[in-house]
VMD Tcl script that draws the C-alpha trace (Angstrom):
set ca {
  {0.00 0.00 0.00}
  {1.36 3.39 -1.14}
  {2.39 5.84 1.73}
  {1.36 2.76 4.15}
  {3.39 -0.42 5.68}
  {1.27 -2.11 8.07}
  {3.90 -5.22 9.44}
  {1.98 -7.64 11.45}
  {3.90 -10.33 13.26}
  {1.52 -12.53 15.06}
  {0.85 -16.13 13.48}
  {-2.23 -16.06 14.32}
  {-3.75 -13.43 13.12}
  {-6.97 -13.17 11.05}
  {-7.87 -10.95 7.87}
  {-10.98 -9.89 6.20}
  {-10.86 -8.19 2.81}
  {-13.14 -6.72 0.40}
  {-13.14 -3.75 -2.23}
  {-12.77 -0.83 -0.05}
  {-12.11 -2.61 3.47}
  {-9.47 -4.05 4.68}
  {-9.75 -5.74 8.75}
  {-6.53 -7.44 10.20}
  {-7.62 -9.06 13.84}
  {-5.20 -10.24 16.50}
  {-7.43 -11.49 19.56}
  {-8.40 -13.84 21.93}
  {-11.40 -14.71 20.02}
  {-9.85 -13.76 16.38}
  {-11.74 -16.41 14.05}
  {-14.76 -15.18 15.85}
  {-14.17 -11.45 14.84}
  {-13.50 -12.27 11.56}
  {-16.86 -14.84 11.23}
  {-18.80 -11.68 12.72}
  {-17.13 -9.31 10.11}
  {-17.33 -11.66 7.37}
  {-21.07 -12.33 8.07}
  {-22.12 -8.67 9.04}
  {-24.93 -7.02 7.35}
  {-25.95 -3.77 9.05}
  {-24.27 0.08 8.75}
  {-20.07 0.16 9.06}
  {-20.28 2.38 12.10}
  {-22.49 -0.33 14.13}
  {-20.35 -3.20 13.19}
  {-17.68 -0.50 14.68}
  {-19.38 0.11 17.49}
  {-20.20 -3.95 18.18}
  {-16.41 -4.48 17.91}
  {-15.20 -2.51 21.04}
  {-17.52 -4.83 23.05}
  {-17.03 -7.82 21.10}
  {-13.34 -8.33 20.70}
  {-11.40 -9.79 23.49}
  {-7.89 -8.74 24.22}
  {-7.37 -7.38 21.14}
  {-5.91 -5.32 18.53}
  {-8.23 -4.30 15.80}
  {-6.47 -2.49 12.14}
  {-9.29 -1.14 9.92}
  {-7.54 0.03 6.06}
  {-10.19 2.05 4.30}
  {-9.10 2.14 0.42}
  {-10.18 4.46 -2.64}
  {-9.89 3.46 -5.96}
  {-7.30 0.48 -4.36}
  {-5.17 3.09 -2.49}
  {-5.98 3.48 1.53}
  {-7.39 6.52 2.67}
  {-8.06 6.02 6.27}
  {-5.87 3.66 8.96}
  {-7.71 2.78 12.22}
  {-6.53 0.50 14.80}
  {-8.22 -0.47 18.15}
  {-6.57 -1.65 21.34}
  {-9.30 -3.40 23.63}
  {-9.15 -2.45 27.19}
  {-7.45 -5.75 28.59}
  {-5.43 -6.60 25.44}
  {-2.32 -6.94 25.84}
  {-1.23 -7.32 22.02}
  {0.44 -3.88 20.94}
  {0.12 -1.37 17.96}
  {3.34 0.72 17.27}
  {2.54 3.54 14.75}
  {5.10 5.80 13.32}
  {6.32 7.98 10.38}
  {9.48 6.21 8.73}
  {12.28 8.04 7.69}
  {10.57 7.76 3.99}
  {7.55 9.74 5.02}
  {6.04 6.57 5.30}
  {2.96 5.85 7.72}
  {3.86 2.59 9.58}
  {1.66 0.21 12.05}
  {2.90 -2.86 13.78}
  {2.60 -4.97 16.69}
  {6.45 -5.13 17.12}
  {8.73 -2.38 18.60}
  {11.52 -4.56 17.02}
  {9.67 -4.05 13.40}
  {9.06 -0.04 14.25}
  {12.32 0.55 15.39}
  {13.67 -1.40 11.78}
  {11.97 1.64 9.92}
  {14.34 4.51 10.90}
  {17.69 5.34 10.20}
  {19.99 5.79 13.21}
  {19.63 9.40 12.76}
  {15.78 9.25 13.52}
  {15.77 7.03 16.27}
  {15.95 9.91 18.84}
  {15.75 8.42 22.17}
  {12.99 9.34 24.98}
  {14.24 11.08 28.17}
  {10.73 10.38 29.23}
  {11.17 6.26 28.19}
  {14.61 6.35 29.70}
  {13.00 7.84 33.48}
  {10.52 5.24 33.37}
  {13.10 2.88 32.77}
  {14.29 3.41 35.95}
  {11.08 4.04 38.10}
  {8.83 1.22 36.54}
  {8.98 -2.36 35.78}
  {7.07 -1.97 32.37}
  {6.77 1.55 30.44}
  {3.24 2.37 30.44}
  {2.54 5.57 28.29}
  {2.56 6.49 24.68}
  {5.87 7.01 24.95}
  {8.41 4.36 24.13}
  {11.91 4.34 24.15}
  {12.34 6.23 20.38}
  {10.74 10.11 19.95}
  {9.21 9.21 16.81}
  {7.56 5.75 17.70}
  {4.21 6.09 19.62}
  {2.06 3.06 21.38}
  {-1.55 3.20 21.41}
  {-2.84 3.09 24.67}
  {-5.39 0.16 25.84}
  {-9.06 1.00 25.10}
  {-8.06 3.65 22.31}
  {-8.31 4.19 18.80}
  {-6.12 5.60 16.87}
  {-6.98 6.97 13.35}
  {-4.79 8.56 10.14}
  {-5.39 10.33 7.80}
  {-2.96 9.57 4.19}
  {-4.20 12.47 2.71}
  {-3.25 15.33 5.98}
  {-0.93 12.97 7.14}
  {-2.40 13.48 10.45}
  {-3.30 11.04 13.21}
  {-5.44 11.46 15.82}
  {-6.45 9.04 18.97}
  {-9.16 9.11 21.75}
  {-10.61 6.53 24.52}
  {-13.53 4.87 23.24}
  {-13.63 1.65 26.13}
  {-12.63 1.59 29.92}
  {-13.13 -0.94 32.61}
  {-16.07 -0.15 34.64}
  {-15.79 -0.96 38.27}
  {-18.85 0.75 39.69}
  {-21.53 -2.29 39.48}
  {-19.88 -4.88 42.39}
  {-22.24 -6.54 43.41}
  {-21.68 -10.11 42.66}
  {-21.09 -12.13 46.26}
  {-17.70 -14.45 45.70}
  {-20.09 -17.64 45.56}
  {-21.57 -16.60 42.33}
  {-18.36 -15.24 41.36}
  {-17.18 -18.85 42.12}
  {-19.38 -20.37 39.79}
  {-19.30 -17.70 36.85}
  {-15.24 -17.61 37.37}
  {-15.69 -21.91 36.56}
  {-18.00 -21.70 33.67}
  {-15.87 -18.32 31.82}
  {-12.67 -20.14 32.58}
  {-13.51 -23.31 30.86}
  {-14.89 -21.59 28.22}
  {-12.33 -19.02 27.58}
  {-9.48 -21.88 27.91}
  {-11.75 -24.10 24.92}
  {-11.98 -20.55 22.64}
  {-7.82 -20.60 23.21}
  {-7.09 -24.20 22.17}
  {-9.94 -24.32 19.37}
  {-8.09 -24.78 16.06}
  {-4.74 -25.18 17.54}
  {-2.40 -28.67 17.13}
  {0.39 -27.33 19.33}
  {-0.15 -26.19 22.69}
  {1.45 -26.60 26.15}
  {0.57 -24.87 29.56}
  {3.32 -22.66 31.08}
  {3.13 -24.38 34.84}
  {5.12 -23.39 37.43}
  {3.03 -25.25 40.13}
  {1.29 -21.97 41.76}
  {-1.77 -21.32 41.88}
  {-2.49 -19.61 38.64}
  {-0.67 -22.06 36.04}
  {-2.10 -25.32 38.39}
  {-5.62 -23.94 38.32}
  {-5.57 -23.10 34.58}
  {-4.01 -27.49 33.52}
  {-7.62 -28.11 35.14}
  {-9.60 -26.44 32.31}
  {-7.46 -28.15 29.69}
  {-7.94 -31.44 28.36}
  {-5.21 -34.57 30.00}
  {-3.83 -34.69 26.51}
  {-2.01 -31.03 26.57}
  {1.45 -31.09 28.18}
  {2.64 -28.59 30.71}
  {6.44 -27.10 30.53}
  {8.37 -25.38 32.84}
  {11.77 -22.96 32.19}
  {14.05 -22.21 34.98}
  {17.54 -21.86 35.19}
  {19.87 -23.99 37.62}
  {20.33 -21.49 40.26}
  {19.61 -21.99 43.53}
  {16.70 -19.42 43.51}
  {14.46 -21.37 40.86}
  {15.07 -24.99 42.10}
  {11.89 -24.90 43.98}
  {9.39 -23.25 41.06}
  {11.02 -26.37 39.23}
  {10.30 -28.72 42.08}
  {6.70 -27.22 42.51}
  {5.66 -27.96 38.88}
  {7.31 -31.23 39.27}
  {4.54 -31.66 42.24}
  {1.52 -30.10 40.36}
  {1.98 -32.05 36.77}
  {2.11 -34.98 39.32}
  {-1.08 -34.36 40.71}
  {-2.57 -33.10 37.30}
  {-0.78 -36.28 35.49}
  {0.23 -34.36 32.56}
  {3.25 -34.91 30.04}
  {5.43 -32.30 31.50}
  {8.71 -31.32 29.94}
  {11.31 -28.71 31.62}
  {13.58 -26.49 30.02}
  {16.57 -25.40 32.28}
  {18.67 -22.52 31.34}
  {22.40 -22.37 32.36}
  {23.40 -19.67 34.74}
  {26.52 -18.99 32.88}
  {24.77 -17.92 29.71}
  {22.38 -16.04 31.05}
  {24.56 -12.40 29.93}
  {24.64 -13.81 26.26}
  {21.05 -14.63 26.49}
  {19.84 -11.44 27.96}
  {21.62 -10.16 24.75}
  {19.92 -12.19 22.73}
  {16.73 -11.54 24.20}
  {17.06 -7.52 23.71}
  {17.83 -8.48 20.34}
  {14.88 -9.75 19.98}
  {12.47 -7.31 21.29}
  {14.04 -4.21 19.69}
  {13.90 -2.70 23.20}
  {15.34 -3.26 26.84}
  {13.30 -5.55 29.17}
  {13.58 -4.38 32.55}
  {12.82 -7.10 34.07}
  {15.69 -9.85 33.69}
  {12.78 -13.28 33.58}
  {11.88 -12.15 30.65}
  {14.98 -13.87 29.25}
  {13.74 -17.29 30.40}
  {10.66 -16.70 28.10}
  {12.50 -15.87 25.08}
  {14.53 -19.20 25.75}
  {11.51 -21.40 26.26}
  {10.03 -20.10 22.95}
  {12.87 -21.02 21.35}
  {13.96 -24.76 22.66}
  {10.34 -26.18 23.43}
  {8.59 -27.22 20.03}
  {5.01 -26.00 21.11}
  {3.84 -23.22 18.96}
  {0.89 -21.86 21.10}
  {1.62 -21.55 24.74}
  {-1.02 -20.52 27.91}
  {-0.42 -18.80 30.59}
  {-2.09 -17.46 34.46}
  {-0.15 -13.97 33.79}
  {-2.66 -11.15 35.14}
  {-4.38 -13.61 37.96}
  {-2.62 -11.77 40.38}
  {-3.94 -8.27 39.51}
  {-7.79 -9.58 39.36}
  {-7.29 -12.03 42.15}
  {-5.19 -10.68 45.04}
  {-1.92 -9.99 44.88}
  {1.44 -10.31 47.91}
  {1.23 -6.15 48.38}
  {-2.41 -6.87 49.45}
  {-2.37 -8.98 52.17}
  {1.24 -7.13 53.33}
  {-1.50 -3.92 53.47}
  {-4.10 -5.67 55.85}
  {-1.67 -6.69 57.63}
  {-0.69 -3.13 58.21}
  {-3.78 -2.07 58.50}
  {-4.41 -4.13 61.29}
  {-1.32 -4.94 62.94}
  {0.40 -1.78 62.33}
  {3.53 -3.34 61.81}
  {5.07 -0.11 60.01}
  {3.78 3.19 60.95}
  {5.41 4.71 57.47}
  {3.39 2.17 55.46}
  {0.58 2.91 57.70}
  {0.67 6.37 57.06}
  {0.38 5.45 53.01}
  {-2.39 3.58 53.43}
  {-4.33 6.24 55.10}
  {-3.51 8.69 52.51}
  {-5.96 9.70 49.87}
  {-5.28 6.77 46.63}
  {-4.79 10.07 44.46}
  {-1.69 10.51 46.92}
  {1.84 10.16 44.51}
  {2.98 9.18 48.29}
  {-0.23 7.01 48.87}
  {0.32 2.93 49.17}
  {-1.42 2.24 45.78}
  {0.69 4.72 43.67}
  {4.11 4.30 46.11}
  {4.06 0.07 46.44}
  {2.30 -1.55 43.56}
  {4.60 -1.70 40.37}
  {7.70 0.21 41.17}
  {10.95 0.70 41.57}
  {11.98 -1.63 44.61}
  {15.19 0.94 44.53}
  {12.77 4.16 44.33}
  {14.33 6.34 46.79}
  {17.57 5.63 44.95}
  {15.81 6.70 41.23}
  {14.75 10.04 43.35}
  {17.98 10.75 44.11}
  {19.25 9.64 40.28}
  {16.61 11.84 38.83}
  {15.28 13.61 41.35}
  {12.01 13.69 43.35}
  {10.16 15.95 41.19}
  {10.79 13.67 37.82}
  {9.63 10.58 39.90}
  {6.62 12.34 41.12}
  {5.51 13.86 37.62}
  {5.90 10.25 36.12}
  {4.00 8.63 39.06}
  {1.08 10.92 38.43}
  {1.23 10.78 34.81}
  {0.70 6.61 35.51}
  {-2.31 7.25 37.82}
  {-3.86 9.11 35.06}
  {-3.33 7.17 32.19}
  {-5.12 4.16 34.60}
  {-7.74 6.85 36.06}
  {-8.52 7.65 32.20}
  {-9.43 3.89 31.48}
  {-11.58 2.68 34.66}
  {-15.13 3.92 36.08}
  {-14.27 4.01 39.49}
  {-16.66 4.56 42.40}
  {-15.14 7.71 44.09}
  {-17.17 7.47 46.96}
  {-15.52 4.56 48.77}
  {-14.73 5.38 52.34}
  {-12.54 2.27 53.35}
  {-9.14 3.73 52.40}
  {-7.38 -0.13 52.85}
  {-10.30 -1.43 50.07}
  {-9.73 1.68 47.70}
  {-6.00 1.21 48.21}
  {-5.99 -2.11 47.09}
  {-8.73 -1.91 44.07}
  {-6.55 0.99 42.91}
  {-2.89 -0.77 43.27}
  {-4.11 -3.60 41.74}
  {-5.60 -1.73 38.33}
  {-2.20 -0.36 38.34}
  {-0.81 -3.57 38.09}
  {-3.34 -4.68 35.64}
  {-3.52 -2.17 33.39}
  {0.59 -1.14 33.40}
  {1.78 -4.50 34.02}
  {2.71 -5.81 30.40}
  {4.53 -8.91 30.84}
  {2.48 -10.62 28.31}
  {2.87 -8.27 25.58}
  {6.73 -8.43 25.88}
  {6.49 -12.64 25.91}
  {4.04 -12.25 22.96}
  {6.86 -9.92 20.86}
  {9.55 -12.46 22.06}
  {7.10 -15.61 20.65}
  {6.78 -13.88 17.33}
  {10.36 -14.19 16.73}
  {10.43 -17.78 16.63}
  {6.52 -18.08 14.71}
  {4.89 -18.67 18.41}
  {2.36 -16.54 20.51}
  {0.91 -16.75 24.21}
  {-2.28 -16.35 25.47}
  {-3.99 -15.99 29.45}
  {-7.46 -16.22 30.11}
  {-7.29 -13.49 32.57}
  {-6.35 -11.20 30.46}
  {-9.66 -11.73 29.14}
  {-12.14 -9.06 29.70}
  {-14.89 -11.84 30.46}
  {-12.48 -13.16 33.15}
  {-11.66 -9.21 34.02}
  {-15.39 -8.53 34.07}
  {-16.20 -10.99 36.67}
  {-13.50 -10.02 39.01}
  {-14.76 -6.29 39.20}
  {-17.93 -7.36 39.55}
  {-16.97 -8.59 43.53}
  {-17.39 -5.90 46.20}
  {-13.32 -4.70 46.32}
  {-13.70 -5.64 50.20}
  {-13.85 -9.40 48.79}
  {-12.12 -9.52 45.67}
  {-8.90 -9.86 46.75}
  {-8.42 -11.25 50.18}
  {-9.93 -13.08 52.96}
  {-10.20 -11.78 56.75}
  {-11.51 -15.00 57.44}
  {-8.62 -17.34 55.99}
  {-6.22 -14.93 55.85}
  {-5.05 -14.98 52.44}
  {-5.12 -13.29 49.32}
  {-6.40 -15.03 45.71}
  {-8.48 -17.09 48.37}
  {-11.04 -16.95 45.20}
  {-8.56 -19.02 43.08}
  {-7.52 -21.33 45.66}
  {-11.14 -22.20 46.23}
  {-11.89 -23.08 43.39}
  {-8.85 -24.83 42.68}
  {-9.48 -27.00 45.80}
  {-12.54 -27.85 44.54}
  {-11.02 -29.05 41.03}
  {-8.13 -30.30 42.71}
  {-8.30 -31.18 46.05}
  {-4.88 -32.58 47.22}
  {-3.07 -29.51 45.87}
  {-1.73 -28.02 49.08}
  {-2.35 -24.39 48.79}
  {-0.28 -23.07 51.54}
  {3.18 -24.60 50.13}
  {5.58 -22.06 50.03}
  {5.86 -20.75 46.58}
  {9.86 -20.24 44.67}
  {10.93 -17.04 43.25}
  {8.96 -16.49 40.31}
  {11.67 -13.80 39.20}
  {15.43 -14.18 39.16}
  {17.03 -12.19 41.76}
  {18.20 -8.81 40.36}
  {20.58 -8.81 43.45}
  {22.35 -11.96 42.26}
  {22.01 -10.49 38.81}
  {23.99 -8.00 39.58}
  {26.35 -9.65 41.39}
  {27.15 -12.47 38.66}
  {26.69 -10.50 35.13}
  {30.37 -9.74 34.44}
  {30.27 -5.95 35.06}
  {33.61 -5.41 33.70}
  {32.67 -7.03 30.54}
  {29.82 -4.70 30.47}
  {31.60 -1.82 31.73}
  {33.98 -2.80 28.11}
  {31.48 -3.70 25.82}
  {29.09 -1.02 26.49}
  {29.24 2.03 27.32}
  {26.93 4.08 30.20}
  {23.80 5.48 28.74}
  {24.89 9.24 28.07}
  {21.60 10.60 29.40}
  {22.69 9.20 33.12}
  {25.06 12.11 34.88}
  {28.49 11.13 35.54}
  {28.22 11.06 38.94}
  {26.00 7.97 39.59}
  {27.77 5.61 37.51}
  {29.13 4.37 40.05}
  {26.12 3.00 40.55}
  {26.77 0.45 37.81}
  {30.05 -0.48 39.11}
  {29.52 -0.91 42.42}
  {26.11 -2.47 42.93}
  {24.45 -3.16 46.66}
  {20.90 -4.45 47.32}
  {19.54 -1.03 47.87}
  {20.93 -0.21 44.09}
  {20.34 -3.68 42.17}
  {16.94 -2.68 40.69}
  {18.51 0.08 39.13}
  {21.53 -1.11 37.93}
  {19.75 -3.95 36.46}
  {17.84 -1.34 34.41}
  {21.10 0.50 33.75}
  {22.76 -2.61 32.34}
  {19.64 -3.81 29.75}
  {19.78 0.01 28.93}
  {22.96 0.17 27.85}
  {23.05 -2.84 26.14}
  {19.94 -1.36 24.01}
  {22.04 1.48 22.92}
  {24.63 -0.43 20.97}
  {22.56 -3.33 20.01}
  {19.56 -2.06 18.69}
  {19.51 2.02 19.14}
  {22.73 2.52 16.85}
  {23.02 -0.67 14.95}
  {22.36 0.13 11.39}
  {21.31 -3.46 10.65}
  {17.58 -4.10 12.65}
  {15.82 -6.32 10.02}
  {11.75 -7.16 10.36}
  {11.04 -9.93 12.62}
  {11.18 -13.36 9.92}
  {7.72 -14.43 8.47}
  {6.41 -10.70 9.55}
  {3.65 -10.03 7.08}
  {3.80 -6.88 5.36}
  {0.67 -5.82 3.47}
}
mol new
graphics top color blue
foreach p $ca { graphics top sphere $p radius 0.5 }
foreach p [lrange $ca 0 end-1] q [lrange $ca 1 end] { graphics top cylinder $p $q radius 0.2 }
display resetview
């Protein structure tokens, strides 16, 4: 298409075509889409309109065409999805829309890839950027529950919320929830494998993965990646114990500890961009030794369910075992300071990034998070119980910022693969909003958070023992830090410029209270040389370019 490059990367995408239309669907329920497009018979703008309901974490590209030549680019980004669309102009003048930073980034010279003091902050303060910024000026991400729409002709884009989460009708006591959460689960879990020959469930033996093997047939296998450190011996272990129970055909992937640096490398590569987070490298290896092309996963359970930071807050709350994180808690949730802003999804090191890049930066970015989640929820601003509003707020930070799955998703789509989680689904998302926030996430009476899961997971599974201690689901940045050959870093690359001379030290002489940000210094600079000024970023293999 003249003026247009629209580089899709997902296998499994779906694609409707006629004279003047053109519809390209990645989505949970993508070969439904295209059946409803295919089949529709009523005005353009209701089909539209059905759509933003309809499809389920999703990414929706609309090419209207005149006379063969496109005229008008949409694309949609459901509220849950957590597929991506990159959009950019390409150092050819060229409009450009993809669902991989690696493919955006391919598009501009070295000259045009101007890199994002904004990106680079949130870097440091977050786990996962969250914004329409990314790490390059010119490269923009649409935001979930937006369209975004361009014009060939003005060469003008524009984008606007059309969907948000609404969280105002709880209602739903947790035994209905119970039996809603069954029946959505095993039907969201059949939608995933319908069609699909190669599939294996990502268990790591907690609650999440375990609870999801139960809604898929005995036939489907289970894997699990670690690495042999001493940290992940036990997440190994505890799949071991759960594919026992479940009697699956479970395979394990171990990655060595000693080429972890090459495959952290490997894994930026990859992505076009710098995870933060250094797991993330254990995904890109799994998708590339284990022959499954479709994989599952419990990613987002946490957010809908109950995560750790909640039941550390009632215990707070009513042990008041830290008068500081007391004081948070009591603070209005708008609060940059407050416990749901502060605890949920930052920085473990974030005093340290305030004295990198000063309190003010920190502050601006926080708030500029809390908005872009404020902007996509209907939130009832009445609630009086600071603790419950706390914790319904932290957690749609976490749900809404936390994009694991859309990195693992980029990394699959190097090697032909993707990755799905039912609770990323709104249906799943729906039902979880629809409990009272003083039940959804944790139990007075058991005294534990994600009781909701582990109920009904006892009751699909009743020898699983729930209260098992659970491994490290992440490798430890400390031990990161300590074992990545720093001098070989300190060689090979060189400190991101935009950090001031006097904290790199930081890099060179990491402690606990630093490792989170060293860690994010160390992918960073990395980036720089391997992808930011490399001359040579191809299109991910088998992208489809229309």
């Amino acid at each position: 298409m003249d003026n247009v490059k629209i580089l899709i990367s997902n296998p499994d995408f779906e694609m409707v075509m006629t004279d003047h239309l053109v519809w390209i669907v990645s989505a949970l329920n993508a070969k439904e889409i295209k059946n409803y497009i295919t089949g529709f018979r009523g005005h353009r703008r209701d089909l539209e309109n059905a759509l933003i309901h309809f499809a389920d974490d999703a990414c929706v590209i609309k090419v209207e065409k005149v006379n063969g030549q496109p005229q008008i680019i949409q694309g949609f980004r459901s509220i849950t999805s957590q597929y991506e669309l990159y959009y950019l102009i390409d150092s050819f003048g060229d409009f450009v829309l993809t669902d991989s930073f690696r493919n955006a980034i391919s598009q501009l010279n070295i000259k045009d890839r101007i890199e994002s003091k904004v990106s680079f902050y949130d870097h440091l303060i977050f786990p996962f950027l969250f914004s329409h910024h990314t790490y390059v000026e010119r490269i923009k991400r649409l935001g979930k529950g937006e369209v975004m729409k361009y014009n060939v002709k003005n060469k003008r884009y524009t984008t606007h919320i059309v969907q948000k989460l609404n969280l105002t009708n709880s209602n739903l006591n947790v035994k209905e929830a119970m039996i809603k959460l069954d029946q959505e689960l095993l039907s969201v879990t059949n939608n995933l494998i319908n069609g699909k020959n190669s599939i294996a469930n990502l268990l790591s033996g907690g609650i999440d993965s375990t609870l999801i093997q139960t809604f898929l047939p005995s036939y489907l296998p289970s894997v699990t990646i670690g690495m042999d450190s001493t940290e992940l011996v036990s997440e190994i272990e505890n799949a071991k114990e759960a594919s026992s129970l479940l009697h699956t055909n479970h395979h394990e992937f171990v990655l060595k500890e000693e080429e972890y640096f090459n495959s952290l490398e490997s894994t930026i590569d990859a992505l076009g961009f710098p995870p933060i987070n250094p797991h993330h490298v254990l995904f890109d290896a799994i998708f590339k030794e284990a022959p499954y092309t479709t994989y599952i996963s419990g990613n987002k359970a946490g957010s809908l369910f109950g995560e750790n930071l909640i039941k550390d807050a009632y215990l707070i709350n009513k042990k008041r075992t830290s008068y500081h994180l007391l004081k948070e808690l009591q603070m209005d949730t708008e609060n940059p300071s407050g416990y749901a802003v502060r605890r949920f999804l930052n920085s473990p090191n974030l005093d340290m990034v305030m004295d990198v890049l000063g309190e003010n930066i920190v502050q601006e970015r926080m708030v500029n998070r809390l908005s872009y989640v404020r902007d996509r929820i209907i939130v009832d601003q009445n609630e009086e119980n600071k603790l419950f509003a706390h914790c319904e707020l932290g957690s749609m930070i976490n749900y809404f910022c936390g994009d694991a799955m859309s990195i693992w998703r980029q990394l699959a789509y190097l090697n032909r693969k993707t990755i799905y989680s039912p609770f990323v689904s709104q249906r799943i998302a729906s039902i979880s909003v629809a409990i009272p926030a003083s039940k959804r996430y944790f139990s007075e009476e058991k005294w534990e958070a994600k009781y909701i899961l582990k109920e009904l997971l006892k009751r699909k599974l009743p020898l699983y023992n729930r209260n098992k201690k659970k491994g490290l689901e992440e490798i430890s940045k400390a031990k990161f830090c300590q074992t990545v050959p720093l001098h070989v870093v300190n060689q090979k690359y060189n400190f991101p410029e935009i950090l001031e001379t006097t904290h790199r030290k930081l890099v060179l002489n990491p402690t606990l209270e630093t490792n989170n940000i060293v860690t994010a210094l160390i992918t960073y600079a990395i980036w720089q040389k391997r992808i930011l000024k490399n001359p040579n970023i191809t299109i991910i293999p088998g992208t489809k370019v229309l």
